[in-house]
C-alpha positions as CSV (number, residue, x, y, z in Angstrom):
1,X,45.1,80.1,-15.4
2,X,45.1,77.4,-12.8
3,X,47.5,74.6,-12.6
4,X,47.0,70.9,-12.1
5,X,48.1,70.7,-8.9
6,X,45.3,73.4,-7.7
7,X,42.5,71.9,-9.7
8,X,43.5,68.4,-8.4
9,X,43.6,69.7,-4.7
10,X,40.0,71.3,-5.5
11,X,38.8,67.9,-6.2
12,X,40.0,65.9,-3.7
13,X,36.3,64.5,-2.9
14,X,35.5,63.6,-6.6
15,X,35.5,60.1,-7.6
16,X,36.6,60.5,-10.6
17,X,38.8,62.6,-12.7
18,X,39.1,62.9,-16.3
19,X,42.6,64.4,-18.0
20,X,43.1,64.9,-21.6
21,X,47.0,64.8,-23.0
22,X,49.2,64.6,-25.9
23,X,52.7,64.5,-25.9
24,X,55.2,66.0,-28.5
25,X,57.9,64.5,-30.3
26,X,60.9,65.5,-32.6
27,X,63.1,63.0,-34.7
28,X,66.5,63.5,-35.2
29,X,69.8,61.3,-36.7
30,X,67.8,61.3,-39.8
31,X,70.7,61.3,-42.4
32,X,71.4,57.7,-40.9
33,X,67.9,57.1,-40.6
34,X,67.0,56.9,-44.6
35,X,69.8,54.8,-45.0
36,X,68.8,52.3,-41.9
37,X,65.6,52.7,-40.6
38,X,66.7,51.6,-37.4
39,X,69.2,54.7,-36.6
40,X,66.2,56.8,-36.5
41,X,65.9,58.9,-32.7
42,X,62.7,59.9,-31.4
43,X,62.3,62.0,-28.2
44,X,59.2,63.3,-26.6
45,X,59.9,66.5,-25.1
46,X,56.6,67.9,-23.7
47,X,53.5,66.4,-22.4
48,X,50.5,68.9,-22.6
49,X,47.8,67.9,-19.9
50,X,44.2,69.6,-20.3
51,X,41.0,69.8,-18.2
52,X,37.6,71.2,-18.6
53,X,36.8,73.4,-15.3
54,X,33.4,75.8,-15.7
55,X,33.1,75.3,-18.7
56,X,36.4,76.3,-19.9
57,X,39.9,74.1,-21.1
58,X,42.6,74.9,-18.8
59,X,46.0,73.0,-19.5
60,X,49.1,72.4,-18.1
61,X,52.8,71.6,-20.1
62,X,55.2,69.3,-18.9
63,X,58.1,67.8,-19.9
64,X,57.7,64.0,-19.3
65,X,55.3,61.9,-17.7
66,X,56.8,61.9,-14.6
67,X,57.0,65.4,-13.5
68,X,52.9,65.0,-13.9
69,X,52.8,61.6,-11.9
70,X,54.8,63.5,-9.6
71,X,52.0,66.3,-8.6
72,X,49.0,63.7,-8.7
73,X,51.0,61.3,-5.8
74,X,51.7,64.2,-4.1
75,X,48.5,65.4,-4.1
76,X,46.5,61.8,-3.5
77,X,48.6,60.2,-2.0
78,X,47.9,60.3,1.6
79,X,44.3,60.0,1.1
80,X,42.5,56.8,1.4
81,X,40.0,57.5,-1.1
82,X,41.6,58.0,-4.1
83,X,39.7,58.9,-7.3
84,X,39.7,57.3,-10.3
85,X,42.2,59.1,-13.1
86,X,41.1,58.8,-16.3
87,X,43.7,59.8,-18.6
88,X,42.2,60.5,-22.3
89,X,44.9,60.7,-25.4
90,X,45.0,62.6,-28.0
91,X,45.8,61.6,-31.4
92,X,47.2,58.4,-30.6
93,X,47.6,56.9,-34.0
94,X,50.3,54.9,-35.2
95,X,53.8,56.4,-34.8
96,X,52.7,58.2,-31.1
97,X,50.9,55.3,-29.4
98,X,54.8,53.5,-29.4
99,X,56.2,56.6,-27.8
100,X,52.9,56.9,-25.2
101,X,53.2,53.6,-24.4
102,X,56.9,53.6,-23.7
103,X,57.1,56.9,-21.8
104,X,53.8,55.7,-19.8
105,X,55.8,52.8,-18.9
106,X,58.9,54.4,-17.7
């Protein structure tokens, strides 16, 4: 299994790139929660980042955003063509889209 970081070198001269992900969350403080909705604690604690290379999905587990950010700077960013980084995600209905957003952001 390859990782990002080797499939992203491998395609250095592509202009664009297209990444599928979906993060995972647990909820905790619950007891408080049902009482006040507000006391509720969310935390996403893996970010699962997928490709399709030959014809097969190859993936990659992280656990935040940055970390991935992290390879795909070091990898582009010295070069002065830079490809275009579609990022796809999955399941992004309601409750997730607040925590993709927010963890995007930071």
């Amino acid at each position: 299994m390859r990782t990002l970081r080797q499939m992203l070198e491998d395609r250095k001269m592509f202009k664009t790139i297209t990444l599928f992900f979906d993060i995972e969350t647990f909820q905790y403080n619950e007891k408080e929660g049902k009482e006040f909705p507000s006391k509720y604690k969310n935390m996403t604690f893996s970010v699962a980042v997928s490709w399709v290379e030959k014809g097969k999905v190859e993936y990659e587990i992280f656990p935040n955003f940055k970390e991935m950010f992290d390879i795909i700077i070091e990898v582009y960013g010295s070069l002065k063509k830079k490809p275009l980084i579609k990022l796809n995600a999955h399941n992004g209905n309601k409750y997730d889209n607040h925590f993709l957003r927010y963890d995007l952001i930071y």
